[in-house]
C-alpha positions in Angstrom: -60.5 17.1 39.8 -63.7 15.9 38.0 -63.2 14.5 34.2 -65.4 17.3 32.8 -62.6 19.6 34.3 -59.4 17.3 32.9 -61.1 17.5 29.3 -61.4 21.5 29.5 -57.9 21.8 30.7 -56.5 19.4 28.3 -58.8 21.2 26.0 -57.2 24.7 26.9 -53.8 23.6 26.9 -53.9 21.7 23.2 -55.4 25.4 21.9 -52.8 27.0 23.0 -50.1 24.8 22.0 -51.2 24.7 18.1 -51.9 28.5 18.5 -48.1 29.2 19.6 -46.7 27.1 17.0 -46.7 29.0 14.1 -46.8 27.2 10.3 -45.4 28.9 7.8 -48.0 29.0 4.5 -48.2 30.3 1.2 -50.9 29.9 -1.9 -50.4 30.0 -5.5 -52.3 30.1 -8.5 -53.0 27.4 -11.1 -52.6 28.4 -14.7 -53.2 26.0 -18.0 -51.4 26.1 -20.8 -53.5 28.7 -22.3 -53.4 31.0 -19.0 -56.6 30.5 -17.4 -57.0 29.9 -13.8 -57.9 26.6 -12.7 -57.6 26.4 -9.3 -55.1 27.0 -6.1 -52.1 24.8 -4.2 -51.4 25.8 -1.0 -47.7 24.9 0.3 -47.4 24.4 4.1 -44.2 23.8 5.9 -43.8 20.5 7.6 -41.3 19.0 10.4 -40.8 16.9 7.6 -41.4 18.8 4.5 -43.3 21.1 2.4 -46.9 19.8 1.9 -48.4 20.4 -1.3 -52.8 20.5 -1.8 -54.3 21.4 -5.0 -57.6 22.2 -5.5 -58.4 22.2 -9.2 -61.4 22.8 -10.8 -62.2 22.8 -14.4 -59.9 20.2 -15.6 -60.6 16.2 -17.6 -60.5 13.2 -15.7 -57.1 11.4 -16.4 -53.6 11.3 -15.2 -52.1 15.5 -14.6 -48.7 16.2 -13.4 -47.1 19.7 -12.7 -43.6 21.4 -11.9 -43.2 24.2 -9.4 -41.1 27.2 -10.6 -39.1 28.7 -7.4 -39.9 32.2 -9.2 -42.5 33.4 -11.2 -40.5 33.2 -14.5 -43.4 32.6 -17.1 -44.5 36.5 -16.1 -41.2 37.6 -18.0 -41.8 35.1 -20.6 -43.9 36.8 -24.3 -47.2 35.1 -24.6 -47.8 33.4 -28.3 
């Protein structure tokens, strides 16, 4: 079998392993402390974890942190 032929296999096979394997995904919103938007983190399952990525727009340079509410409790909460 030629090289070009091993690649395309190896090729096909890779494509359908990461298409079987099925990642389990979810996206939240980002809200500041006066409720608007600023951005997105998307939560991925891992083998070794959840993985979190935010992408924030809209906010100062400088040192952030943030907490992760298992459910959306701040939608019960009255707004000041």
């Amino acid at each position: 079998m030629s090289w070009l032929k091993m690649v395309l296999v190896s090729l096909v096979i890779s494509a359908l392993a990461s298409s079987s394997a099925m990642t389990a995904q979810a996206t939240a919103e980002i809200m500041g402390a006066s409720g608007d938007m600023l951005g997105t983190m998307t939560l991925t399952e891992t083998p070794h974890g959840v993985l979190l990525f935010a992408d924030l727009v809209r906010i100062l340079p400088g040192n952030h942190s943030y907490h992760v509410h298992e459910k959306n409790l701040h939608a019960r909460l009255p707004k000041n």
